[in-house]
N, C-alpha and C positions, 0 to 999 in steps of 0.2 A: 427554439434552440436545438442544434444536435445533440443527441443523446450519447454517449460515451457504451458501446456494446463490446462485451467480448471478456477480457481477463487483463485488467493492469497487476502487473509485477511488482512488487516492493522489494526490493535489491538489496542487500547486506551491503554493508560498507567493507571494505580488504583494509586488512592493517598488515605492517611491515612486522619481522620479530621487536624493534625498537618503538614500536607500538605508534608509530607514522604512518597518516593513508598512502596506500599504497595503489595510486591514480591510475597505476598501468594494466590493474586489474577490471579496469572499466570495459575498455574497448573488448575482449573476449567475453566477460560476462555479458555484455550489448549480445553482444552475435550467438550465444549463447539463448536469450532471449528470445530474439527471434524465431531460432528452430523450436524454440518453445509453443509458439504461436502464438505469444500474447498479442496485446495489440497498442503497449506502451507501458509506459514505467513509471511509478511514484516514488521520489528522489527522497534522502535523507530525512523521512520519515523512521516509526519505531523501529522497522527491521534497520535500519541504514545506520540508528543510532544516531539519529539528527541532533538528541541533545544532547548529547557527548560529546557531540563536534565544536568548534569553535566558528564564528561566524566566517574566516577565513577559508579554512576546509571546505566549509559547505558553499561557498559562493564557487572554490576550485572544483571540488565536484560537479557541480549544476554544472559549470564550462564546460567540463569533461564529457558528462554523459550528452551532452547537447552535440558536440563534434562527436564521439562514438556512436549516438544509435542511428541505429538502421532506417534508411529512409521510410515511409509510413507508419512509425511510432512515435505515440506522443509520448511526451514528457513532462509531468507533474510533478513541481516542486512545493517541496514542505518548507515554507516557512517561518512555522511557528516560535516563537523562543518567550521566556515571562519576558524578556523586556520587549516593549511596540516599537521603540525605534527601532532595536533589531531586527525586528519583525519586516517594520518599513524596509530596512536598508537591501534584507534578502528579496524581498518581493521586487523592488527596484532592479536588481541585478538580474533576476529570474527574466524581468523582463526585456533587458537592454541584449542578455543573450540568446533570446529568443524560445524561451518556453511556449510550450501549448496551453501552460494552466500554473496557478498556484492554490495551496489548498496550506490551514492554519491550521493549529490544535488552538484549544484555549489555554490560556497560561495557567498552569497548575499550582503555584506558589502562592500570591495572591489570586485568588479565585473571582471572577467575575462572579459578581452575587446575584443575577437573573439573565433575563432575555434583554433587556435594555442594555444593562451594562457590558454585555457579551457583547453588543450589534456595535457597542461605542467603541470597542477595542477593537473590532475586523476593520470596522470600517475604514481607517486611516491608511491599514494593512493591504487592504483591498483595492483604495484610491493609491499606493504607489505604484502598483501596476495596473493604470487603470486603461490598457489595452491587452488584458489578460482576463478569462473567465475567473473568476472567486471561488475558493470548494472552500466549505468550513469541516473541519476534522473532528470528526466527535467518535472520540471516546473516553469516556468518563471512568472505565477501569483502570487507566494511567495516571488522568489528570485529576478526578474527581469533581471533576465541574457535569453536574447532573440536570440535564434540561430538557424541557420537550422540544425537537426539533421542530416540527409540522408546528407551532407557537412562535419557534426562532423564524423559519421559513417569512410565516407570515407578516412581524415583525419587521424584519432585516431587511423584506424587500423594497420598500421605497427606501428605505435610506442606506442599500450595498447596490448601485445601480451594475455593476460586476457580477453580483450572485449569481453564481451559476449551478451550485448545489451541493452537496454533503455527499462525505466518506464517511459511512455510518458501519462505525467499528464495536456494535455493543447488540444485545439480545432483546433488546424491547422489539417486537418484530409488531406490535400494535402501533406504536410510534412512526416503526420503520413504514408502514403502510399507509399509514394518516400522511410521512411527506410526501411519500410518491406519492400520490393524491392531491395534493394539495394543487390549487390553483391548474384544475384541467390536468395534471400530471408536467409542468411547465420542468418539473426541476427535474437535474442529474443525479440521483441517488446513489450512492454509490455503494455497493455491498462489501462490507469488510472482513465479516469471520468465513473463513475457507471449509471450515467443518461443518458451517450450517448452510451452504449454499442453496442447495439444493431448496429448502425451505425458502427460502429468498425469491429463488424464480417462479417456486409458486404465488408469491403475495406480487411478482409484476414487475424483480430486478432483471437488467438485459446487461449492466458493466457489473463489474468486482474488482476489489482490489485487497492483493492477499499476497501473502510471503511465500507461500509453498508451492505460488502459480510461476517461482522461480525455478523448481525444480521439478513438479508435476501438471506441468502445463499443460500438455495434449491427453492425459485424464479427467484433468477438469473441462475441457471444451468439448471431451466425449459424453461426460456427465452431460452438459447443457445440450449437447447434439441430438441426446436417446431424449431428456425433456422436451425438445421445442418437436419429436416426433412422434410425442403422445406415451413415449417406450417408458412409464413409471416403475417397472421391475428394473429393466435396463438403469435407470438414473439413479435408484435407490442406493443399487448393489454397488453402482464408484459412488456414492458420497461414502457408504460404508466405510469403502478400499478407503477413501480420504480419511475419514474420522479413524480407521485404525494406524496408518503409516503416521499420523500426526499424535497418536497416542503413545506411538514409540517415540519421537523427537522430542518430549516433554517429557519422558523419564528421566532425563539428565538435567543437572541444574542451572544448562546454558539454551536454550533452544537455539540462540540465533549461532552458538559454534556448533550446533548438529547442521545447522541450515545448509554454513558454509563445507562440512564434510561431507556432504551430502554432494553440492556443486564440486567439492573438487573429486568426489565419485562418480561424476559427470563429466568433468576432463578439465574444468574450467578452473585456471592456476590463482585461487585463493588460501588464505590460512584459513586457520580454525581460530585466530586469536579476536576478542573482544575488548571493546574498551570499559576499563573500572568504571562505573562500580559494579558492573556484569561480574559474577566471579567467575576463576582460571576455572577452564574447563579443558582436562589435558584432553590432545588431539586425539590419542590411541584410542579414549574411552568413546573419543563422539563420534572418531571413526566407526566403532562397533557398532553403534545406534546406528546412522549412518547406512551399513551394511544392510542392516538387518529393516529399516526403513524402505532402501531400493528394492527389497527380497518382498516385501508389502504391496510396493506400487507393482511390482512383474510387468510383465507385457503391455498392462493399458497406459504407460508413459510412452508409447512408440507414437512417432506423429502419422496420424490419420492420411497423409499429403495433401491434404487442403493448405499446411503455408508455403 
């Protein structure tokens, strides 16, 4: 199977001031994207606020970003929700409009009680697109469903014949090692905390997927460019730069409306509003953070011209 290399985006969702998605915010944030240099997008997921959406929204968006992005990026859609037919109904659709991929959380509310019971719940999720690769979304700092992956991996594979691998969003990095491993390294791992990256590519990550590689994109592909050239000072010093610009965006008590001030300190026509139960986080203030975030990143968010 190919392996998914480079930096997937997780995208904020725009809302309107009447707190309606606002779908016209897609097509520039796409393009936006791009000059990013990612190398695709993971759709209504945590940044996008997937479960604050309504199954309608998020089926309008997935159409949306599928006719907005840029030809050569994929597109991976979250369709996890507690309810499976939900669940079913997004992956259905994800498929019929042509996604690259779908990827689940586990249902957080009722919690699947192990590895069996987890694999019983993807799996039906997984057979409704069953001409799409399968990512299972783990992380358990949201949902609290706490498992060993490389156990799920081994489990799930005769009976997800879809599997195609994990969005591993959590710090066990002994685990995260054991799936990449697992079975000859067969599976897509997918790296999910943007501050520990760096540590990632050393245990043998090539894709990520992260919120901040919406706005610091061509620092993060400079991080992995000085690793894959041996330059460990070089790579150290931008995870640093990352680990502190992200240490500003989490002094307020919205991250994802610092995200969005941040994009629209980038040029890209978003609010700074979130959907409840996120609290109001007025604009002036995230703008600040914001500011003082890009003043963080300086010069190594400039794209390389490699895209």
């Amino acid at each position: 199977m190919k392996k998914t290399t480079g930096l997937i985006a997780a995208p904020p969702t725009a809302f309107r001031g009447d707190g309606t998605v606002d779908m016209a915010a897609v097509a520039p944030l796409a393009e936006h994207l791009q000059r990013q240099g990612v190398a695709g997008v993971f759709i209504n997921g945590t940044t996008g606020e997937g479960m604050s959406l309504t199954v309608a929204e998020r089926e309008q968006l997935a159409a949306e970003w599928r006719r907005a992005l840029p030809r050569g990026l994929k597109l991976f859609v979250h369709v996890g929700h507690n309810c499976g037919e939900d669940a079913a109904a997004l992956a259905r659709h994800a498929q019929k409009i042509g996604a690259d991929a779908v990827g689940s959380l586990a249902p957080g509310f009722f919690k699947p009680g192990g590895i069996p019971a987890l694999t019983d719940w993807c799996a039906p999720v997984a057979a409704a697109a069953p001409d799409l690769p399968f990512y299972f979304y783990h992380m358990p700092s949201m949902n609290g469903v706490h498992l060993n992956i490389a156990r799920f991996l081994e489990y799930a594979r005769p009976r997800i014949p879809t599997l195609a691998g994990i969005k591993y969003t959590f710090e066990t990095m002994g685990d995260y090692l054991d799936a990449l491993s697992f079975a000859d390294g067969r599976y897509d791992v997918l790296w999910g905390r943007d501050e520990m990256l760096l540590g990632a590519l050393a245990l043998g990550a090539r894709g990520a997927v992260g919120s901040t590689y919406n706005i610091a994109g061509p620092l993060f592909r400079k991080l992995m460019a000085a690793f894959d050239r041996g330059d460990m000072a070089a790579a150290r010093a931008l995870q640093l730069q990352a680990v502190r610009f992200i240490n500003v965006m989490v002094q307020g008590p919205n991250f994802f409306a610092v995200l969005k001030a941040v994009l629209q300190a980038q040029g890209v026509p978003i609010t700074t509003i979130t959907r409840s139960p996120l609290p109001p986080f007025s604009g002036e203030t995230a703008a600040d953070l914001a500011r003082r975030c890009v003043e963080v990143i300086g010069g190594n968010n400039e794209s390389d011209g490699s895209v």
